[in-house]
Structure formats: C-alpha cells, structure tokens
C-alpha positions as CSV (number, residue, x, y, z in Angstrom):
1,X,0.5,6.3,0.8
2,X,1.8,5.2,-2.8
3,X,5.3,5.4,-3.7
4,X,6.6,4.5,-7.4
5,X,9.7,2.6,-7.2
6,X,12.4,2.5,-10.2
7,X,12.0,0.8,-13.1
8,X,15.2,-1.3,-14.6
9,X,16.3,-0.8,-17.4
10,X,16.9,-4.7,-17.3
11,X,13.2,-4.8,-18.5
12,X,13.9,-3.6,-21.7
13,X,16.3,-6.4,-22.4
14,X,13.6,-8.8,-23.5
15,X,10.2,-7.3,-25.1
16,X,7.7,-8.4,-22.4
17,X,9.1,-8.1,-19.0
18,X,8.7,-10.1,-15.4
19,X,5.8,-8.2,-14.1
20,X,6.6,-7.4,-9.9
21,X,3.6,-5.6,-8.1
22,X,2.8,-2.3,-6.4
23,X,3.1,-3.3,-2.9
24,X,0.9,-2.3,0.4
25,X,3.9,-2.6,3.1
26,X,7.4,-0.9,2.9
27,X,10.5,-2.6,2.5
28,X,9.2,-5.7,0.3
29,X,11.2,-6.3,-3.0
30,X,9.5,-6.9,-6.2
31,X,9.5,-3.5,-7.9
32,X,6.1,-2.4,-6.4
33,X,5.0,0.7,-4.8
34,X,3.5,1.2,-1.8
35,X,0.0,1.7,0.0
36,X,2.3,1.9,3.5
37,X,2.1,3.6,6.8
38,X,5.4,5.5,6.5
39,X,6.2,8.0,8.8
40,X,5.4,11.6,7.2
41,X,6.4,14.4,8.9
42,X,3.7,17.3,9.2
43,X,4.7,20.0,7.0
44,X,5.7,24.0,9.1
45,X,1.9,25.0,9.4
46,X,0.6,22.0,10.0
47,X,3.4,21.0,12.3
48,X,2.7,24.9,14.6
49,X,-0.6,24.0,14.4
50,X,-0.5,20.8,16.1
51,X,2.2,22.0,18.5
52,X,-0.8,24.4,19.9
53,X,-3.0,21.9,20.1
54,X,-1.0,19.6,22.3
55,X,-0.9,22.5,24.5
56,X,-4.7,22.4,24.8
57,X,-4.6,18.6,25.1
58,X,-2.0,18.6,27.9
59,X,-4.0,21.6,29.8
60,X,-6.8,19.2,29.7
61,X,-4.8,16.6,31.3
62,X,-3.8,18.9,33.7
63,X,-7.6,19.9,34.8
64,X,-9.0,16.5,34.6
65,X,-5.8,13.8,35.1
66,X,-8.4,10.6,35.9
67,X,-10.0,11.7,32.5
68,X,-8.4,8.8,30.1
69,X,-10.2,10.2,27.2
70,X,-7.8,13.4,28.0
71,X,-5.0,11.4,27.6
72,X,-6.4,9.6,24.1
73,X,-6.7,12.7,22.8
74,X,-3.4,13.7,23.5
75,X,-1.9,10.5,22.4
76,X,-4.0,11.3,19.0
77,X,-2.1,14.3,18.3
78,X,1.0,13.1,19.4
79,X,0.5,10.3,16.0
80,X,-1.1,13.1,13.7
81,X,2.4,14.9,14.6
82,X,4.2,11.6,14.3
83,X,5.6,11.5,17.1
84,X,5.0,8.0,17.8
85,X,7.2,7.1,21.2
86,X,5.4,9.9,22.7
87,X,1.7,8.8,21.7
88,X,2.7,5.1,23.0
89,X,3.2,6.8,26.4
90,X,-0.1,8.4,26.4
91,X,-1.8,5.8,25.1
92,X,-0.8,3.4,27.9
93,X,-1.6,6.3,30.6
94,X,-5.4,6.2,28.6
95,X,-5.3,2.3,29.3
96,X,-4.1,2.7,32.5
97,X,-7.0,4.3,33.6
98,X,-9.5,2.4,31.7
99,X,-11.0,0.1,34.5
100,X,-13.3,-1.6,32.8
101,X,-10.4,-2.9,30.3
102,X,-12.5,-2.0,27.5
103,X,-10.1,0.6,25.6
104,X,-10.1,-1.1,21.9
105,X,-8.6,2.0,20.6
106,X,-5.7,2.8,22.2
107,X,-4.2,-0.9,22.2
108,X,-5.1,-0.7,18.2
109,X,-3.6,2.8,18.0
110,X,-0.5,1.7,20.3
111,X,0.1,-1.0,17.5
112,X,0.0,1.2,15.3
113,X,2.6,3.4,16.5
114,X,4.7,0.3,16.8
115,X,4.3,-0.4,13.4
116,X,5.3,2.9,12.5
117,X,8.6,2.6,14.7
118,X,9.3,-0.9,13.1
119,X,8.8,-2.6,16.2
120,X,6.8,-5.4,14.4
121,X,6.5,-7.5,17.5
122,X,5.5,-5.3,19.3
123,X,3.1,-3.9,17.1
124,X,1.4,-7.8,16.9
125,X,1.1,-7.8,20.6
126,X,-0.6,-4.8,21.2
127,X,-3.0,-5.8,17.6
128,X,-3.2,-9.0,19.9
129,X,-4.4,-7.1,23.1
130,X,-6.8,-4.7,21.1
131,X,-8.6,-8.5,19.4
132,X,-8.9,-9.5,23.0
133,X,-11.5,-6.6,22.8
134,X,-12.7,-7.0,19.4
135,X,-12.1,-10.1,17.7
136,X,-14.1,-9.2,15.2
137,X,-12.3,-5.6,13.1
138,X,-11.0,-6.2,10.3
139,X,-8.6,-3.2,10.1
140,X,-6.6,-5.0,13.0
141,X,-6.1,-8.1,11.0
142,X,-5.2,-6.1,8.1
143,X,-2.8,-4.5,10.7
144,X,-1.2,-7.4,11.7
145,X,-1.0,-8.9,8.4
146,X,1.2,-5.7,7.4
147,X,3.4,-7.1,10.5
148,X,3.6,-10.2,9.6
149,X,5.1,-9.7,6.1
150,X,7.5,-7.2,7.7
151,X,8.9,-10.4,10.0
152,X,8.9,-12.2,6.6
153,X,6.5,-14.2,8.6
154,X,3.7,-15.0,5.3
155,X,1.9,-17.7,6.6
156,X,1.0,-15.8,9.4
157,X,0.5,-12.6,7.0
158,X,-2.1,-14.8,4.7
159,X,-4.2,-16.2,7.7
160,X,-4.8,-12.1,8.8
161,X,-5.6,-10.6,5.7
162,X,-7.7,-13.9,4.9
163,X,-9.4,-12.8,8.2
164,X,-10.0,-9.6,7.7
165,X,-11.3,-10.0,4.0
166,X,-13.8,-12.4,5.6
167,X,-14.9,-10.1,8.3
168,X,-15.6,-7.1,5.6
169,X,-15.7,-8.3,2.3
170,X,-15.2,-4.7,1.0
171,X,-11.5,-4.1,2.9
172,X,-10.1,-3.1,-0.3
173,X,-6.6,-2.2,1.3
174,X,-6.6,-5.8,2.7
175,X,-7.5,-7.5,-0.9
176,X,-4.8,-5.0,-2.2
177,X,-1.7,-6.6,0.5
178,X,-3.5,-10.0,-0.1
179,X,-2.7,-9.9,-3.8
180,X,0.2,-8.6,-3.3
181,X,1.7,-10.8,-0.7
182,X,0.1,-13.9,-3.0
183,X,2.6,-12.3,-6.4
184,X,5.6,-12.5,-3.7
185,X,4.7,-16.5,-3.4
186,X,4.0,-16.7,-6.8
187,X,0.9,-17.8,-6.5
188,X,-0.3,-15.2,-9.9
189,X,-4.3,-17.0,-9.9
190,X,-5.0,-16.1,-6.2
191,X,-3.3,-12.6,-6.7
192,X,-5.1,-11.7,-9.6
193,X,-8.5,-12.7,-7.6
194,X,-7.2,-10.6,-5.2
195,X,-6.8,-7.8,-6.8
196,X,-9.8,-8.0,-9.0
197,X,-12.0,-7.9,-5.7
198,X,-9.8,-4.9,-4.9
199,X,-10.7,-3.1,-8.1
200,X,-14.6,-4.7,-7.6
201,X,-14.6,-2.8,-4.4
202,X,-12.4,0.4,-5.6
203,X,-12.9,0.9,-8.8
204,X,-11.0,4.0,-8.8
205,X,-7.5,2.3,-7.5
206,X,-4.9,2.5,-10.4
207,X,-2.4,0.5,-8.4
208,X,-4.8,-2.5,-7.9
209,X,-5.4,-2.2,-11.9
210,X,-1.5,-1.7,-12.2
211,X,-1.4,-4.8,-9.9
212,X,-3.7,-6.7,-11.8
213,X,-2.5,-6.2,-15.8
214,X,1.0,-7.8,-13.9
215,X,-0.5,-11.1,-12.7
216,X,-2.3,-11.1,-15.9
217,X,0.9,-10.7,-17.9
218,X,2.8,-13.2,-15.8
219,X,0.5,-15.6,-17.2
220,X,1.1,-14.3,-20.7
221,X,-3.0,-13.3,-20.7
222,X,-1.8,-9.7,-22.6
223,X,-5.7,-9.0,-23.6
224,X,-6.5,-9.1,-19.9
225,X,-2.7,-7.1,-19.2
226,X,-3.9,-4.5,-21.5
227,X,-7.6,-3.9,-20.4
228,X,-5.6,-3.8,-16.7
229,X,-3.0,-1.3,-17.7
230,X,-5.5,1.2,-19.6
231,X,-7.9,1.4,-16.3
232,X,-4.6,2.0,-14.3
233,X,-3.7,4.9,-16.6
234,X,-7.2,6.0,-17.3
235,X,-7.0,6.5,-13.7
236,X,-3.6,7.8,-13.2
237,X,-2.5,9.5,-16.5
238,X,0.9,10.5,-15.1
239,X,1.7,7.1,-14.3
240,X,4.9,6.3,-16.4
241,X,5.5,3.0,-15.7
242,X,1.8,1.9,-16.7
243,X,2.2,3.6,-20.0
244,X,5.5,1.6,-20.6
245,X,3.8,-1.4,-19.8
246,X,0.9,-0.8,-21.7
247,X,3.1,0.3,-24.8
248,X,5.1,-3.1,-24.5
249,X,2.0,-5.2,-24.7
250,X,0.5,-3.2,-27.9
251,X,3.8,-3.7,-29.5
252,X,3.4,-7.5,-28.4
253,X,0.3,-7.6,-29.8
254,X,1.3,-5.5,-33.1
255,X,-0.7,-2.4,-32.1
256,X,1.6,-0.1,-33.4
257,X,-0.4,3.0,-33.4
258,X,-1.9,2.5,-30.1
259,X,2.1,1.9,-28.7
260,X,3.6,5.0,-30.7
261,X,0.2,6.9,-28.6
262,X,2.1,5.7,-25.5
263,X,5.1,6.6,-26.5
264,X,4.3,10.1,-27.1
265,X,2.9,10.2,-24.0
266,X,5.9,8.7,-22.0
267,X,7.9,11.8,-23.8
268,X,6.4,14.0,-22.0
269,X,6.2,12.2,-18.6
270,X,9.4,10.3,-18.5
271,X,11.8,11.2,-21.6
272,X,14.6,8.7,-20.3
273,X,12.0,5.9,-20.8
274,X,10.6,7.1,-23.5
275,X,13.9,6.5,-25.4
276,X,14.5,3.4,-24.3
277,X,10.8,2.5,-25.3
278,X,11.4,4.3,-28.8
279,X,14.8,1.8,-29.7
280,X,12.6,-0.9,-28.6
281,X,10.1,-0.1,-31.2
282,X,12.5,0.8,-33.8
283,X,14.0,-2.8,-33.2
284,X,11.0,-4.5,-33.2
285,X,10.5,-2.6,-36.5
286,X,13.5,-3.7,-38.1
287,X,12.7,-7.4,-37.4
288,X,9.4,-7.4,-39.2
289,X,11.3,-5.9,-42.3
C-alpha cells in the first residue's frame, strides 16, 4: 500500500527544502509514504463474499479435522478478511498437525498476522520459526526487517533487508525499505544506491524515483533531483508533491518555463500548494529584478 503523507508548509520557507523519503513501514517519521502492510478492511461485497467462504472452509474442517491443509485454508481467509487473531489460531491448529514440522507457510503467515496486529516481537519469532525451515526466502527477511524498524531496532533492520537483497537480487520492495531505512540514518550515498536498484528492478515505481530525486537533492545533485522527480511524475501524474518538488528545483536551476508548467499543473491537483508555489516564484522573481 502507498500512502502520501502532508506536506509542511515549513518547506516553503527556504527555496530548496530537506528532502524526507516515501517510506515502506508505517509509523516512521520523515514525511514519507508508505509501501506498508496496514490493516484494510474488505469492502461490503467483498467482505459477504468471504464470510461464505469461511463457511465452506470450516465445513471442510468439519469433514476432514486431521486435514491441516483444511485448517491453512481457513486461516488464509481468515487474513484476506483481516481478521488476523482468528487466522493466528488456525494457523497454529495447521502447525499443530503438521508432523513432519515442515509447515514454512503458516509460521511465515502467523508473522505476518503479528505484524499486522503490531505485535513486532512476536512477529520476529514466528519469521524466526518459519527460517528454521527456510533459511533461504527473502520475503521473510524483508519481513523481519519491517519489524525491526518498527522496534526502532535498525541494526537488526539493515542486517535483514541486506539479507534478503542478497538472497534475490531483484526484491525490489526490500531495496525500497533498505533505502529508506539508510535516509532515516542519514546515510544519503547508500540510500540513493538503494533506491536506484529499486527503480533498476521496477522501473515503473514512482515512489522509489520520488525516493531517489530526495537523496539526490540532499546532496544538492539537482540535475540528478530533477531527472528523479520527472520519472516519479511521468509515472504518477497526480502526484502533487513530486510536481512541487520538481517545480522547486527548475526554479533553482532558473527553468522558469518548465516550473510555471508545474505550476499549472499543481492548480489543478492541489490549488493550496499551488499558491504557495506561485508566491514562491513571484519572490524569486522579484529578487532577480
């Protein structure tokens, strides 16, 4: 899921602005938006619809009750309906009667739910039991690293999205929290190679661009912003906050037709911005006079 945050007006106090990032995990400061797992409730139809199908899932419990793969599939739904304290249970019940201890997916699916809940340690534990299984998936890692920066934990939250960019080099959503998580220490040169193997991998995420023209504008590297910026709203026209970046840096860089384009645009999408934008350029103006 992405969610656009606000933008403060305390940007338009200077002419370039402190650059925060669009950010993977809920809750994290920096005015980003996030690629999360929030809980979503199922809209009417899709919510009736699922109601009858955990009637069919529980009748197959019923029939078959040594069946975990019954109780999986009821535990499924149960998440699809988020209803997470209720797929736990029947996840555990699917564990319960795995005997060969081989049921990756439910431990992975149990964290999951925990992580929905904000129950981050017990979200790690379960990611924990599911690597006892398979050390080697990357979408755990990425799992726990989501965690991990909930607990404010980021050492920990490095080392597992590290590991699960090294297990699949194409984990875009794990390059995304990387480069995120590496803006929060200010460390701009490993987030903006973070989130240019994001947009290698994805070419068609305008966050990770958004992301990107923000490390490159910390570093006062506007050509770079601005090549960043115009991919994220080539990509995302109704993105407001990527046209006000982008009209900023032209106005930086004396582009005044391409930032009056912008501005025209931002009229239409966001006409409070676009005001504040507009006595921005007519200052800038005035200066040059």
């Amino acid at each position: 899921m992405k969610r656009f945050l606000p933008l403060s007006a305390l940007l338009f106090s200077l002419l370039l602005f402190s650059a925060g990032c669009k950010e993977s995990n809920p809750t994290v400061a920096t005015n980003q938006t996030a690629k999360s797992p929030a809980a979503v409730s199922p809209t009417p139809n899709i919510e009736a619809a699922l109601a009858e199908i955990v009637k069919l899932d529980q009748e197959a419990v019923r029939k078959n009750p040594n069946d975990s793969a019954n109780y999986y599939n009821l535990a499924n739904t149960h998440f699809t309906a988020a209803k997470y304290p209720e797929a736990i249970e029947q996840y555990k019940q699917a564990i319960r009667l795995d005997i060969k201890r081989e049921d990756f997916a439910s431990r992975f699916e149990i964290g999951q739910s925990y992580l929905r809940l904000k129950r981050y340690a017990e979200a790690i534990a379960a990611f924990n039991e599911s690597l006892q299984i398979n050390p080697k998936n990357a979408n755990v890692y990425h799992e726990m690293g989501n965690a991990y920066v909930q607990q404010e934990r980021p050492k920990e939250a490095l080392a597992a999205y590290q590991k699960a960019v090294g297990l699949k080099p194409d984990h875009t959503e794990a390059h995304f929290a990387l480069g995120n998580l590496y803006s929060k220490l200010d460390q701009t040169p490993e987030a903006i190679k973070a989130f240019q193997q994001a947009t290698r991998h994805n070419p068609k995420d305008s966050d990770a661009f958004f992301n990107l023209g923000n490390s490159y504008s910390r570093l006062k590297q506007y050509g770079e912003a601005v090549k960043a910026y115009e991919a994220s709203v080539n990509l995302q026209p109704g993105n407001a906050e990527g046209h006000l970046r982008l009209a900023v840096l032209y106005l930086e860089l004396g582009k005044y037709e391409a930032a009056t384009a912008e501005y025209n645009t931002l009229k239409e999408l966001n006409p409070q911005l676009a005001g504040l934008l507009n006595e921005k350029m007519n200052q800038k103006r005035n200066s040059e006079k």
